[in-house]
C-alpha positions as CSV (number, residue, x, y, z in Angstrom):
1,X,14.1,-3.0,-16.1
2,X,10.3,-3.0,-16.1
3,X,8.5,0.1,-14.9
4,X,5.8,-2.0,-13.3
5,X,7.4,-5.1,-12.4
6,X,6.4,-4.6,-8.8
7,X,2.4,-3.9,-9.6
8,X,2.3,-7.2,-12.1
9,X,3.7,-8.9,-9.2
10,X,1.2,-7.9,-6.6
11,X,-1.2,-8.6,-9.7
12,X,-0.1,-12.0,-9.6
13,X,0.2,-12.8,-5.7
14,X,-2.3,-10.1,-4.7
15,X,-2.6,-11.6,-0.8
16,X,1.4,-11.0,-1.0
17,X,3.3,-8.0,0.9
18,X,6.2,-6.2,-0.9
19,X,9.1,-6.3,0.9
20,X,8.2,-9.3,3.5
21,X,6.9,-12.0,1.1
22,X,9.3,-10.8,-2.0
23,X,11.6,-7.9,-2.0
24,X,12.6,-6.4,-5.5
25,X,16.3,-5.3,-6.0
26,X,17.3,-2.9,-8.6
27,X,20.9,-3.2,-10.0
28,X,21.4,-1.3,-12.7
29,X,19.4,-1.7,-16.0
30,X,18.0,-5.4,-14.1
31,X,15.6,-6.4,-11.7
32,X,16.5,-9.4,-9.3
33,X,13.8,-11.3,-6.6
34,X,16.1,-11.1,-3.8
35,X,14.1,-12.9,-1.4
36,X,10.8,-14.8,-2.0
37,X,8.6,-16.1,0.8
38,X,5.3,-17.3,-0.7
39,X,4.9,-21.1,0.7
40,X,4.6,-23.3,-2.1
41,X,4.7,-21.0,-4.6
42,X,8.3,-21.9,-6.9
43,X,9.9,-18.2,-7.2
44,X,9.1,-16.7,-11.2
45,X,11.4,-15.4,-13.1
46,X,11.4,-11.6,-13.9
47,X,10.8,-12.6,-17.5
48,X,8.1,-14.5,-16.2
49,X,6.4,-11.9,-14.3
50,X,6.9,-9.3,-17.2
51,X,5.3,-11.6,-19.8
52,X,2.4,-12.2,-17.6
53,X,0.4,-8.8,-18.2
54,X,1.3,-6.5,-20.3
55,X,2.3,-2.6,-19.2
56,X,-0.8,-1.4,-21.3
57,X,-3.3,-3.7,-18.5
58,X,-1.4,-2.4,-15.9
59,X,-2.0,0.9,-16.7
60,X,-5.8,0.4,-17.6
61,X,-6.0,-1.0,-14.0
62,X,-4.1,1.6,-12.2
63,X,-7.0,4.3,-13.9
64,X,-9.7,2.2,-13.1
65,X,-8.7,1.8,-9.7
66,X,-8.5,5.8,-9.7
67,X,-11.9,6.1,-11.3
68,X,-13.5,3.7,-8.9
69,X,-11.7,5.9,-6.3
70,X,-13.5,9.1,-7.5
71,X,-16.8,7.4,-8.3
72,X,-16.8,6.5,-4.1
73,X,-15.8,9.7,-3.3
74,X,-18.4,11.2,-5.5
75,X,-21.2,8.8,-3.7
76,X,-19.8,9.8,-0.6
77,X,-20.6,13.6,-1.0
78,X,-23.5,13.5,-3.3
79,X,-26.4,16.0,-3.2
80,X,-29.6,16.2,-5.1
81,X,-32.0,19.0,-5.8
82,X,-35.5,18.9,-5.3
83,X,-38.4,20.6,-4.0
84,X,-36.4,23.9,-3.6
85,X,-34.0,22.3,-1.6
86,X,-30.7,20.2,-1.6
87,X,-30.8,16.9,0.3
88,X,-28.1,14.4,1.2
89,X,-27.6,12.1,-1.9
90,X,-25.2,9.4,-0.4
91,X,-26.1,5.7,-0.1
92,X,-26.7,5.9,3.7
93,X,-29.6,8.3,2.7
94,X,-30.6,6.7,-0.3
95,X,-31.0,3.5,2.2
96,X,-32.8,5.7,5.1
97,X,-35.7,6.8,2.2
98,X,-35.8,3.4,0.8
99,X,-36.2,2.0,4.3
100,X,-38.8,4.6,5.7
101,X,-40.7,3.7,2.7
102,X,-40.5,0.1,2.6
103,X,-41.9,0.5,6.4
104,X,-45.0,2.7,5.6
105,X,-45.8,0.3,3.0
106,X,-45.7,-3.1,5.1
107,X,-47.7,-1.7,7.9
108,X,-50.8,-0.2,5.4
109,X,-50.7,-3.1,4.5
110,X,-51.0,-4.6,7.5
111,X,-53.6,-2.0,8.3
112,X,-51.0,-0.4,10.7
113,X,-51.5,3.7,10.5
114,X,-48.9,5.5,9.4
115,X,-47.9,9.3,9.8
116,X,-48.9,11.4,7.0
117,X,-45.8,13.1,6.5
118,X,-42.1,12.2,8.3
119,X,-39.9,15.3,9.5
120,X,-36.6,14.9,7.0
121,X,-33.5,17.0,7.0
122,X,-32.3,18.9,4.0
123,X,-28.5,18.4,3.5
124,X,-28.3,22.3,4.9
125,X,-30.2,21.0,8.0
126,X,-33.5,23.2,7.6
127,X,-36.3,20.8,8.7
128,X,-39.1,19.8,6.3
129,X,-42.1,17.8,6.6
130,X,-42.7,15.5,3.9
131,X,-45.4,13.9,2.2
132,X,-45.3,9.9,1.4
133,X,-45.6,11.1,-2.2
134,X,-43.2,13.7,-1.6
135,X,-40.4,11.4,-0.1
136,X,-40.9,9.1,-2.7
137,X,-39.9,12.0,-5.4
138,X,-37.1,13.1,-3.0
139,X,-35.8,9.8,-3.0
140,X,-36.4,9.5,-6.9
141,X,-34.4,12.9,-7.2
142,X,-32.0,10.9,-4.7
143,X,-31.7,7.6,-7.1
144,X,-31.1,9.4,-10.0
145,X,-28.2,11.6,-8.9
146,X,-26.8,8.5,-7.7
147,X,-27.4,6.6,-11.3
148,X,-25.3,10.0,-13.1
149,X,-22.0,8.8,-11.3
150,X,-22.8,5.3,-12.1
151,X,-23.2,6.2,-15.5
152,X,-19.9,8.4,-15.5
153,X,-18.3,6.0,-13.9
154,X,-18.8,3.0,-16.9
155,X,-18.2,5.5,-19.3
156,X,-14.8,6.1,-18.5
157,X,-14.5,2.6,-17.9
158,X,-15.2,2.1,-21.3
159,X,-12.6,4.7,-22.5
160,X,-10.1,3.3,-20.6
161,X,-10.8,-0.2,-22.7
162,X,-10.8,1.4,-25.5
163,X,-7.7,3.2,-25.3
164,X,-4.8,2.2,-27.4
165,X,-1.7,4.2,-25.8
166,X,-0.9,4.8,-22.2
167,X,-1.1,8.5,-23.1
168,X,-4.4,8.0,-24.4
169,X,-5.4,6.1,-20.9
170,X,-3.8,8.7,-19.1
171,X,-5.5,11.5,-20.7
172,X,-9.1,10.0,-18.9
173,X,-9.6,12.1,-16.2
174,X,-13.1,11.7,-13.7
């Protein structure tokens, strides 16, 4: 019996549901398709569905799945540190600083005055005025503690494609 029979085939139907489009049974050392409802689609054979990826892709996917997983979370709850302070680092900020910037930039050049500073909130809600300059640095700080789990995150992408073993794959941890 395959140990991941079932994830090769939601690999190779991936719009299919377990247990309403195909249903697995397990009798024994065997697997059997019991029922198969994809329209058009001639039911495979478990030998077909085993020889279609091989347990060492499956398992590189499952970890990079996991990884991708942990690099969102990651975004999700990111700081940065600059000026003294720690700031909100997630993509929602990194857009609000790239916005605010984008805006005092098209209207000096329309000629359109602009604040000198902008009230911002540190990630521990103290208030600060900041600079142009200064919220440009911020959001510098910002981009490059985004860029570190980026970089994390392709690194262990490429460990997991380098791995030889399942042990090996299973040993990369975020």
């Amino acid at each position: 019996m395959g140990k991941y029979t079932g994830t090769k085939l939601l690999a190779l139907f991936p719009n299919s549901v377990p247990n309403k489009d195909w249903r697995l049974v397990a009798s024994g050392d065997s697997l059997t398709i019991s029922e198969w409802n994809i329209p058009g689609v001639p039911k495979p054979t478990i030998e077909d569905i085993e020889s279609s990826i091989s347990d060492e892709d499956v398992v590189k996917n499952i970890k990079v799945n996991k990884i991708t997983s942990k690099r969102n979370e990651a975004l999700k709850n990111l700081t940065a540190e600059w000026g003294g302070d720690t700031w909100d680092a997630n993509e929602d900020t990194s857009n609000r600083i790239a916005s605010a910037l984008s805006m005092i930039r098209e209207a000096k050049a329309l000629g359109i005055p602009t604040p000198p500073a902008i009230p911002w909130r540190t990630y521990d809600n103290k208030d600060r005025t900041l600079t142009i300059a200064e919220l440009t640095q911020m959001g510098a700080a910002v981009f490059l503690a985004q860029q570190e789990v980026w970089a994390k995150q392709a690194q262990l992408k490429n460990a997991i494609d380098a791995a030889k073993t399942e042990a090996e794959v299973n040993a990369i941890e975020w």
